[in-house]
C-alpha positions in Angstrom: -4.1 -12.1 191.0 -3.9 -12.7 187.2 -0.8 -12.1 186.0 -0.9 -10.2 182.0 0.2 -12.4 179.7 2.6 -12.0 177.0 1.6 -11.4 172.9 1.5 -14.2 171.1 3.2 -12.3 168.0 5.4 -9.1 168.0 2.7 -7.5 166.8 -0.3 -8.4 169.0 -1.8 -5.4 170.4 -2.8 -4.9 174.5 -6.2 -5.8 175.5 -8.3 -2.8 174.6 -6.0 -0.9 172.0 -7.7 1.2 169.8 -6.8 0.1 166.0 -8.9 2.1 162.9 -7.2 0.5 160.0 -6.1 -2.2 159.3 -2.2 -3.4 157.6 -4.1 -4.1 154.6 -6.0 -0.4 154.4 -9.3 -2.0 155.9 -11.1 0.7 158.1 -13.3 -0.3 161.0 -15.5 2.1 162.8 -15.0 3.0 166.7 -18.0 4.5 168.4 -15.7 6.4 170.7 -12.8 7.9 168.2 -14.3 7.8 164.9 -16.1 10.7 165.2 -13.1 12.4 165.3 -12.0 11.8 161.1 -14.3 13.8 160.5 -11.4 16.5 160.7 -9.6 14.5 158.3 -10.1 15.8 155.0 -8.2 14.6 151.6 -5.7 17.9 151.9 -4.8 16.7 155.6 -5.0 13.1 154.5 -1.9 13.4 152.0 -0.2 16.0 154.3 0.0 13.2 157.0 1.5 10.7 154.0 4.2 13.3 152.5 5.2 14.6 156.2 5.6 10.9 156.8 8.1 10.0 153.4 9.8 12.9 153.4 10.9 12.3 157.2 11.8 8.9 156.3 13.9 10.0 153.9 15.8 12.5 155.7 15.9 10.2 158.8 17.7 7.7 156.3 20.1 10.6 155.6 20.8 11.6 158.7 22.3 7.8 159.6 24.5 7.7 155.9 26.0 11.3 157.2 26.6 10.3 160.8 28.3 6.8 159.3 30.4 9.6 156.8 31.7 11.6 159.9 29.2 14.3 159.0 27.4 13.9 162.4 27.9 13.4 166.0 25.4 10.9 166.3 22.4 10.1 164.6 19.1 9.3 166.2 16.8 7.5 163.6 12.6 7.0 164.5 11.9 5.4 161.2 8.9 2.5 161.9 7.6 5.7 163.9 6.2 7.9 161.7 2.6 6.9 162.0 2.4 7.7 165.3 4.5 10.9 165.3 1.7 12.2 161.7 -1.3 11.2 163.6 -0.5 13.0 167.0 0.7 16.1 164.9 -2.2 16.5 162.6 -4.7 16.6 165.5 -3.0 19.6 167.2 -3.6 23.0 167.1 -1.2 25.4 165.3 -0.9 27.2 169.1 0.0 23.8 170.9 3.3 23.7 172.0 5.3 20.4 172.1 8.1 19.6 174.0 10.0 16.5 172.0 13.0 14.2 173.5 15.1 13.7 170.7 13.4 11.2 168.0 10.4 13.3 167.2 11.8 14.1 163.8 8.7 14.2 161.9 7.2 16.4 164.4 9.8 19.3 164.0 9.8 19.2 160.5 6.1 19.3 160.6 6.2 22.4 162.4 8.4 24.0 160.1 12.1 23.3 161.3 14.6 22.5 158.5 16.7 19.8 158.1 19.1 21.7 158.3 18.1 23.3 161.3 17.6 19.4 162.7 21.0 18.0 162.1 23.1 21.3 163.5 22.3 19.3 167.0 23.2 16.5 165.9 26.7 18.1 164.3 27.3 20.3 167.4 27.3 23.0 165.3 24.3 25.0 167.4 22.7 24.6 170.8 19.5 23.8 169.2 18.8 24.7 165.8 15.8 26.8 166.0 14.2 29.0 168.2 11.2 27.4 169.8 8.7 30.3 169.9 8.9 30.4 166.1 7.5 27.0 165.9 6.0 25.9 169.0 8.5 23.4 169.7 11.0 23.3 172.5 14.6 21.7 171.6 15.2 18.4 171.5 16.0 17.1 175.5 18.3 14.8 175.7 18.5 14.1 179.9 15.9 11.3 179.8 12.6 12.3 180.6 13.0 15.8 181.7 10.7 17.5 179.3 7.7 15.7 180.8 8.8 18.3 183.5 8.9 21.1 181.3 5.8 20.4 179.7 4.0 20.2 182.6 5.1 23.6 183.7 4.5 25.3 180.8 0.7 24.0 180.9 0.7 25.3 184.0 1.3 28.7 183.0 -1.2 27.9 180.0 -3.7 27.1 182.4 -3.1 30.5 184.4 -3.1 32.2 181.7 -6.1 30.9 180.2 -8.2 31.6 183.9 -11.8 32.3 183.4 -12.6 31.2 180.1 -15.3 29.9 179.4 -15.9 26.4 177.7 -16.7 27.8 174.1 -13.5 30.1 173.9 -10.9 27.1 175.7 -12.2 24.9 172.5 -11.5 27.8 170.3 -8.4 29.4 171.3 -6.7 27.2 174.2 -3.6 25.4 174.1 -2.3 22.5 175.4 1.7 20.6 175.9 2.1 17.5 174.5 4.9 15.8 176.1 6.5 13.4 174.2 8.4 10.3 175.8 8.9 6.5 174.9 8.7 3.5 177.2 12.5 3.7 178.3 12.0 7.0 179.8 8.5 5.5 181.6 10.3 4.7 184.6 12.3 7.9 185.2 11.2 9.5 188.5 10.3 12.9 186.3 7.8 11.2 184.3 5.7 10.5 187.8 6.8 13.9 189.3 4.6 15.2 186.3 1.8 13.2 185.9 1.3 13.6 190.1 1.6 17.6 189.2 -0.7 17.6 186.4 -3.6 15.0 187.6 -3.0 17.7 191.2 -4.0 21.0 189.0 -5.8 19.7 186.3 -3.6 20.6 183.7 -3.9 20.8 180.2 -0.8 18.4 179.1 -1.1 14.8 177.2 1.5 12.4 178.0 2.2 11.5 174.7 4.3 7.7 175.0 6.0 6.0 172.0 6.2 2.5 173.1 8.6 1.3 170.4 9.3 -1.7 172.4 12.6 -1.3 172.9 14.7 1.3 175.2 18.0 0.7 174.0 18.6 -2.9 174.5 15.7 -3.5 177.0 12.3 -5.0 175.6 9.0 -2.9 177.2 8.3 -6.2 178.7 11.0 -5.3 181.3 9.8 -1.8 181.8 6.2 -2.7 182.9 3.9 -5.9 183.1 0.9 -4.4 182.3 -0.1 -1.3 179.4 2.3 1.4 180.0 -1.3 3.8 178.7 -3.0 1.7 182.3 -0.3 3.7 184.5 -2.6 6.6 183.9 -5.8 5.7 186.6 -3.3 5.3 189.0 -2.8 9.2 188.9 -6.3 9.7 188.2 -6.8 10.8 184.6 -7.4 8.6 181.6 -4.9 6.1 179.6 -5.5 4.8 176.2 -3.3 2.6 174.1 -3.0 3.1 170.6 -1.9 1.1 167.5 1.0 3.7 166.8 1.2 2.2 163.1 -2.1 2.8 162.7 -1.8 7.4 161.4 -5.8 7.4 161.3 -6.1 6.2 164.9 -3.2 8.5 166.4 -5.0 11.4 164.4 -8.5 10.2 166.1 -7.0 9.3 170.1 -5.0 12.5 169.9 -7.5 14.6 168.8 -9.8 13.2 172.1 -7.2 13.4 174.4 -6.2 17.4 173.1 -9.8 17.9 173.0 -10.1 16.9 176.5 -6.9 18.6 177.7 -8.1 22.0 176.0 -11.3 21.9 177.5 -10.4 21.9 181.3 -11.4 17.8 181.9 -7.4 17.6 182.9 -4.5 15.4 181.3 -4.5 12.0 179.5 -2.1 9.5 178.7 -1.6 8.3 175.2 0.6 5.3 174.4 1.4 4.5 171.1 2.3 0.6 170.5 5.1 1.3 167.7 8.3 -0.2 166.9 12.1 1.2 166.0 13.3 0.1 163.0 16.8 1.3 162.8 19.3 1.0 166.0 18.5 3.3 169.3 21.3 5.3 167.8 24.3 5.3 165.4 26.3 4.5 168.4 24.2 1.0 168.9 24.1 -2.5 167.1 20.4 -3.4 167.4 21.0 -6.7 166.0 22.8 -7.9 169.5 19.2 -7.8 171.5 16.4 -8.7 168.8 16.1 -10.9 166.2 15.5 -10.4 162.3 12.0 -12.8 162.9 10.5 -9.6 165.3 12.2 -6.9 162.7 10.4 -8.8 159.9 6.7 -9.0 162.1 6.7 -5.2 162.0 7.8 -5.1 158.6 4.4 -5.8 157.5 2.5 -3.3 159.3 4.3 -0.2 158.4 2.9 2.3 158.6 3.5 4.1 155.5 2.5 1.4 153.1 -1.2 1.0 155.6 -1.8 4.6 155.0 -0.7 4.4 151.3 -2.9 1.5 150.8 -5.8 3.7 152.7 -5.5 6.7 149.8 -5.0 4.4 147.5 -8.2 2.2 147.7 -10.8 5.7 149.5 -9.3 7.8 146.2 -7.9 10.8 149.0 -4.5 10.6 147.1 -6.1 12.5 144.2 -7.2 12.3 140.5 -3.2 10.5 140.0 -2.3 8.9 142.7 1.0 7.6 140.8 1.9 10.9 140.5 1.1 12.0 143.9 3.1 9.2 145.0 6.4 9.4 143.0 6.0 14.1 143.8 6.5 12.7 147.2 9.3 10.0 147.0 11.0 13.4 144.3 10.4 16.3 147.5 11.9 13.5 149.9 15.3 13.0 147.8 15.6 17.2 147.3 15.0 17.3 151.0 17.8 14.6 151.3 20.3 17.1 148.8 19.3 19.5 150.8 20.2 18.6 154.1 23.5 17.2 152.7 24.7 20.7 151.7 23.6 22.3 154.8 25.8 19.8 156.5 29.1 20.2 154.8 28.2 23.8 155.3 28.5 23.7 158.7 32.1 24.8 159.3 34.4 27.5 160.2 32.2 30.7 161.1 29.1 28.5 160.4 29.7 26.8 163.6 29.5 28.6 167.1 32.1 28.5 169.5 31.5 25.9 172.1 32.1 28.4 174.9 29.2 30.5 173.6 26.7 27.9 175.0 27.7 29.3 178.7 26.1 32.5 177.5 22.6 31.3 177.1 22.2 29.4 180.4 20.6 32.2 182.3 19.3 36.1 180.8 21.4 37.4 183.4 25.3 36.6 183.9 25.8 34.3 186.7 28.9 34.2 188.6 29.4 30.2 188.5 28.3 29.7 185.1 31.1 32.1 184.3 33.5 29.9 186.8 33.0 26.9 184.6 33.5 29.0 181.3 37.0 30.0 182.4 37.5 26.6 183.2 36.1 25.5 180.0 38.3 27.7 178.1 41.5 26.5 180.1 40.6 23.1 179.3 40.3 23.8 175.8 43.8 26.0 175.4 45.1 23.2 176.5 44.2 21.2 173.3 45.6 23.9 171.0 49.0 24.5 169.4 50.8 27.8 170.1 49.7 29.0 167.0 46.1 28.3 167.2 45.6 29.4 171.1 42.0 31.1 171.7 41.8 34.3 172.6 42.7 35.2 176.4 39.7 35.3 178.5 38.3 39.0 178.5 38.7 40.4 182.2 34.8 39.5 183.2 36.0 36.3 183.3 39.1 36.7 185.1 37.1 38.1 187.9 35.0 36.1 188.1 37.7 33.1 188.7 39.7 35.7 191.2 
């Protein structure tokens, strides 16, 4: 058996990834997927550009107030915004996503505020936003577990959506995207749910950012072969994409929610991207790769390919300067912004810890309130005399009776 063999570069994409334009803003035509820019017109064009800056420039704020003590933690997915703009210009408004926690660009794209984002991040709110106002779940942070949610939820989409016929699933039907990156690839859930969806046909895309590295472990280690090829095992189709590449995302995405919507059941879409920045604030990237791979990716970012794209087709407008420096001028209020929604976030701005027992179940449940009580002994046992929280109200004495 032929063994795969390694890329030559950092760079090199797999055998049979699909790669639109070129670092150097060169597009090439695809029989297959280039069809599908035809829904890319010069007000989605710069929409996918500004949603990219401006969550590079927050991203960048989020690490300079985690390293000021303004944060918990900080979870940066700059190097990944081509993937994350392509993927969410070719959904539907109605889609619903269910992120891990590094789909930034994403959430803000669907209308979550900065501020909104970094409240998780602060522990000043369970989530930050409610999901049914923007058709995104919260951010999962157990590994791989929204692949399971997402899978149920197209479940119920696909019950829901029983009978209809081709025309008004094109029109009207929705699909999950679940999002996951190569780490997460071999958790157990991640095959629970593509075994479940190939089973019922459902209408979810496995939506993979390969960004080479899960924590300190290169892809390499997680698979020998395309993580997008995992897909025919399970039945349903796998492509790999150049993730740094926004016009490709848009155009694989597009197919793959196209077929999802349309009742021909799942696919699997891997995005061959990179991580910039460290895993988290809490990791020192430079102990596991070298500055020579950081530098290879360097030159195919993918904000300077798409830049170079409007640039050189006109899409950026009558003054693309001025486009351009409105952009980098919304990123840096965004940036303001986000810094005074932080320091905001204290005293009555911030929700008791103990309140997050309250929204496990729509019902009370007798050992959610157990671990409450605990919770709040634990905690009075932190405080000074003066400073004790309240005693626990008589529901909760029962309930640890």
């Amino acid at each position: 058996m032929n063994e795969p063999q390694p890329p030559t570069t950092a760079t090199e994409l797999p055998d049979g990834a699909v790669r639109l334009l070129d670092a150097d803003g060169t597009l090439h035509q695809d029989p297959r997927f280039t069809p599908y820019l035809a829904g890319l017109d010069e007000s989605a064009l710069q929409r996918m550009y500004r949603l990219m800056a401006t969550e590079r420039r927050v991203d960048s704020e989020g690490t300079s107030l985690q390293r000021q003590g303004q944060l918990s933690l900080w979870v940066p997915a700059i190097g990944q915004e081509g993937a994350q703009a392509g993927a969410l210009t070719a959904l539907h408004d109605s889609d619903w996503i269910f992120p891990t926690y590094r789909e930034h660009l994403f959430a803000l794209g669907r209308g979550v505020t900065p501020g909104q984002l970094f409240e998780l991040f602060r522990g000043a709110a369970h989530a930050g936003w409610t999901a049914e106002d923007h058709r995104l779940q919260p951010y999962t942070l157990v590994l791989a577990a929204q692949t399971l949610h997402a899978t149920g939820y197209a479940w119920g989409i696909q019950r829901d959506q029983a009978g209809w016929d081709a025309d008004r699933l094109q029109r009207e039907g929705q699909i999950a995207l679940a999002c996951f990156g190569d780490g997460a690839s071999s958790e157990g859930d991640v095959h629970e749910s593509m075994v479940f969806a190939a089973s019922f046909n459902l209408p979810v895309v496995f939506f993979c950012q390969n960004n080479q590295w899960a924590i300190s472990v290169p892809a390499s280690t997680q698979t020998r072969v395309p993580l997008a090829q995992r897909a025919a095992g399970y039945g349903f189709e796998g492509v790999t994409v150049d993730g740094n590449d926004p016009l490709a995302m848009y155009a694989v995405t597009a197919w793959a929610a196209e077929q999802a919507r349309t009742g021909a059941g799942p696919v699997l879409v891997e995005a061959h991207t990179f991580r910039v920045g460290a895993h988290t604030t809490a990791d020192d990237p430079t102990k596991y790769r070298t500055r020579e791979e950081e530098a290879a990716w360097a030159g195919v970012d993918p904000m300077a390919r798409l830049e170079k794209y409007l640039r050189a087709t006109g899409a950026a407008g009558t003054d693309p300067d001025g486009f351009f420096a409105d952009v980098a001028a919304e990123g840096e209020r965004l940036a303001a912004q986000s810094r005074e929604a932080v320091l905001a976030m204290t005293g009555d701005a911030i929700a008791p810890l103990d309140a997050v027992f309250d929204t496990v179940y729509a019902e009370p449940h007798p050992l959610v309130a157990e671990e409450k009580a605990w919770h709040r002994e634990w905690q009075a046992g932190f405080a000074d005399a003066a400073d004790a929280i309240d005693a626990p109200d008589a529901a909760d004495e029962g309930s640890r009776a």
